[in-house]
Z-matrix of the N, CA and C atoms (Angstrom, degrees):
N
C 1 1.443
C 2 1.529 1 109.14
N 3 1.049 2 121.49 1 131.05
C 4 2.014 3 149.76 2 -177.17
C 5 1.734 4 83.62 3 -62.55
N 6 1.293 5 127.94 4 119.21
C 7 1.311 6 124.71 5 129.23
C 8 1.765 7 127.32 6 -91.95
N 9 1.192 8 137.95 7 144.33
C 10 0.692 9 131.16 8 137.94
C 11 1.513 10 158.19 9 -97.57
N 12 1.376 11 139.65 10 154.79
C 13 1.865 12 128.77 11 -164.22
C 14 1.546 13 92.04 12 -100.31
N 15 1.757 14 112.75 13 135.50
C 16 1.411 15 109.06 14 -175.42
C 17 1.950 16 72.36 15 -115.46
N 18 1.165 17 95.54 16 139.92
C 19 1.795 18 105.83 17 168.56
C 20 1.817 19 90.61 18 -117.56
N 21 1.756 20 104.24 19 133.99
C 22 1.336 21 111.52 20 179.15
C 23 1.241 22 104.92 21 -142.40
N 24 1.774 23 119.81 22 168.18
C 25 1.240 24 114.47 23 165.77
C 26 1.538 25 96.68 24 -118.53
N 27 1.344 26 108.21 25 131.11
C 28 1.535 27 116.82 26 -170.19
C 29 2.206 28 100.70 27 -78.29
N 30 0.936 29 98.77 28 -24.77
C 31 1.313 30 100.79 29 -156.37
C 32 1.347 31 80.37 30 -84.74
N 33 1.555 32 146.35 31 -65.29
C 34 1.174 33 136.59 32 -131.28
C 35 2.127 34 93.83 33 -114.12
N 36 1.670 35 120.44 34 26.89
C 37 0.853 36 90.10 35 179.69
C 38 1.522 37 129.81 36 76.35
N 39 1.273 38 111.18 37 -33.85
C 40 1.480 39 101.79 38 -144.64
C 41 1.941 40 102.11 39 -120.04
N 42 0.941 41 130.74 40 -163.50
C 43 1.559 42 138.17 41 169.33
C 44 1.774 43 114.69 42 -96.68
N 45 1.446 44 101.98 43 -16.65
C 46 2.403 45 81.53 44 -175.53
C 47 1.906 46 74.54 45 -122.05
N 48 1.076 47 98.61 46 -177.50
C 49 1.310 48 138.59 47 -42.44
C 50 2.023 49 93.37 48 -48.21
N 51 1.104 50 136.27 49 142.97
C 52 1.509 51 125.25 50 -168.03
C 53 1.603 52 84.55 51 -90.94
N 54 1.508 53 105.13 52 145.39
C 55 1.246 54 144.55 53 165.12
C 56 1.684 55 129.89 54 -110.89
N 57 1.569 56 95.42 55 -19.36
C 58 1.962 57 95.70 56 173.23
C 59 1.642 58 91.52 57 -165.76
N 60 0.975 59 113.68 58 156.05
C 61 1.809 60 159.54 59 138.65
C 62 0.815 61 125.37 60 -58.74
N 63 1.699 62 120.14 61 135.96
C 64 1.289 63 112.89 62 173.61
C 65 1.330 64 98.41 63 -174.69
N 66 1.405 65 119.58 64 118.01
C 67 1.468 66 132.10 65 -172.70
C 68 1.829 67 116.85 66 -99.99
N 69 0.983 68 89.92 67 119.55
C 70 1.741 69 105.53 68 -166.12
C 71 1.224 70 123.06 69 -109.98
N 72 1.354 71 134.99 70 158.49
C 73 1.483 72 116.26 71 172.70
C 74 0.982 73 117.45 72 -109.41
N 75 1.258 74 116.08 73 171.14
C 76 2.149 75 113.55 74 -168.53
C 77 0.900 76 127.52 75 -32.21
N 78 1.683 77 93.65 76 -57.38
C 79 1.535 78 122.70 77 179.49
C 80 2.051 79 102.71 78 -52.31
N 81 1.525 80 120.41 79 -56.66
C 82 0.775 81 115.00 80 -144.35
C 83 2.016 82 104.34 81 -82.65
N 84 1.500 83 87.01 82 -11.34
C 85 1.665 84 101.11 83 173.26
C 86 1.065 85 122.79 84 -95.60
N 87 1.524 86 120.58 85 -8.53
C 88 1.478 87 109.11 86 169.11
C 89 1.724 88 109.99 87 -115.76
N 90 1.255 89 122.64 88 15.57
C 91 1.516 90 130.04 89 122.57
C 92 0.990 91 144.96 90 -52.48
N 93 1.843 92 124.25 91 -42.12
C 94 1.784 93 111.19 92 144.36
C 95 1.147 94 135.49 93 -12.11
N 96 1.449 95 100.34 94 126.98
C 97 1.873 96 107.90 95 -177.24
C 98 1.609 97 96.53 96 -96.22
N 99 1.803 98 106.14 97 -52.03
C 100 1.282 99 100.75 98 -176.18
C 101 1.520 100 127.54 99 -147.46
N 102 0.940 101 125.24 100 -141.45
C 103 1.973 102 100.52 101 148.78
C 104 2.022 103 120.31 102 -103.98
N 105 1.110 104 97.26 103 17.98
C 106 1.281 105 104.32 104 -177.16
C 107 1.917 106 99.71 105 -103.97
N 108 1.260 107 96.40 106 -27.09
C 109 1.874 108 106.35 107 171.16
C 110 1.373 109 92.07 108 -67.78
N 111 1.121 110 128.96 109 -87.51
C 112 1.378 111 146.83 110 -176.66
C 113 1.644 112 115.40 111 -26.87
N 114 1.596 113 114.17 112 -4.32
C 115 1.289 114 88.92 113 -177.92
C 116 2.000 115 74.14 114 -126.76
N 117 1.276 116 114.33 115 -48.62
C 118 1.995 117 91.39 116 176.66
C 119 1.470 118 103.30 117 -46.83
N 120 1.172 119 126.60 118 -58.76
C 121 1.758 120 101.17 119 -154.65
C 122 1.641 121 108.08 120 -82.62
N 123 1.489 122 115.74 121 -18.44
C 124 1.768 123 98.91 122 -178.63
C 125 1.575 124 110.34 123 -126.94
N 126 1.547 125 124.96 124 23.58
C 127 1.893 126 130.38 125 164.25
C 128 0.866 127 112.34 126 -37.43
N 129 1.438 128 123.36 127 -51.70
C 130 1.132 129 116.80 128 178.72
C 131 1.571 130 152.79 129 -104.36
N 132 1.757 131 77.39 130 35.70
C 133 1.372 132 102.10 131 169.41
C 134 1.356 133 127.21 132 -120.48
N 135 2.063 134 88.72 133 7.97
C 136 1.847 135 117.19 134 -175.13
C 137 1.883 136 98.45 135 -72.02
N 138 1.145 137 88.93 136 152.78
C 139 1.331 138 96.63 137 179.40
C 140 1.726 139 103.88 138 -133.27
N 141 1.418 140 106.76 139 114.99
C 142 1.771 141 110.71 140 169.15
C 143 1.272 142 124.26 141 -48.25
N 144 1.243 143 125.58 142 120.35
C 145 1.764 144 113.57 143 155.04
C 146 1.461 145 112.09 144 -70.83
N 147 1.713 146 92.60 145 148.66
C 148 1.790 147 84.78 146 164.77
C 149 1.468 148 103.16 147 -77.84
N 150 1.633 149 123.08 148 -164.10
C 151 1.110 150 109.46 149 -166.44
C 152 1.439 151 77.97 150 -155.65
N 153 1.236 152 141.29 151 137.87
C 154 1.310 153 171.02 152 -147.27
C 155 1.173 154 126.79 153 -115.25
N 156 1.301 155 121.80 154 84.37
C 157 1.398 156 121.17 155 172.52
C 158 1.134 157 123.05 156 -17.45
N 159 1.209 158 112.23 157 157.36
C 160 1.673 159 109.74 158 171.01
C 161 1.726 160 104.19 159 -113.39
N 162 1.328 161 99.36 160 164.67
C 163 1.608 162 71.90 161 -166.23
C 164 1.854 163 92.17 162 -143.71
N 165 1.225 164 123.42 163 123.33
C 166 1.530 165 115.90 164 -167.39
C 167 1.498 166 131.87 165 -81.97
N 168 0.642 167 110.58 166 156.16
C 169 1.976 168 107.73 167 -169.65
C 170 1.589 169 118.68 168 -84.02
């Protein structure tokens, strides 16, 4: 079975800058209505990145 990694930004709705992960299966990715589906039925299977200082030269 095909899984796929959805990278999202929870805060902005949207896909950049990505803020969490979340690996799904075909089935369960080509059932999405929208990203508001995508975060009730699978949040809590999102996983945070840390996010990495930047650090100056």
């Amino acid at each position: 079975m095909r899984r796929f990694v959805y990278g999202v930004n929870v805060d902005t709705k949207d896909y950049n800058p990505i803020t969490h992960i979340v690996v799904l299966t075909e089935e369960e990715a080509r059932s999405l209505e929208d990203f508001e589906d995508l975060l009730e039925r699978f949040g809590e299977r999102m996983v945070a990145l840390q996010v990495e200082e930047e650090h100056g030269v």
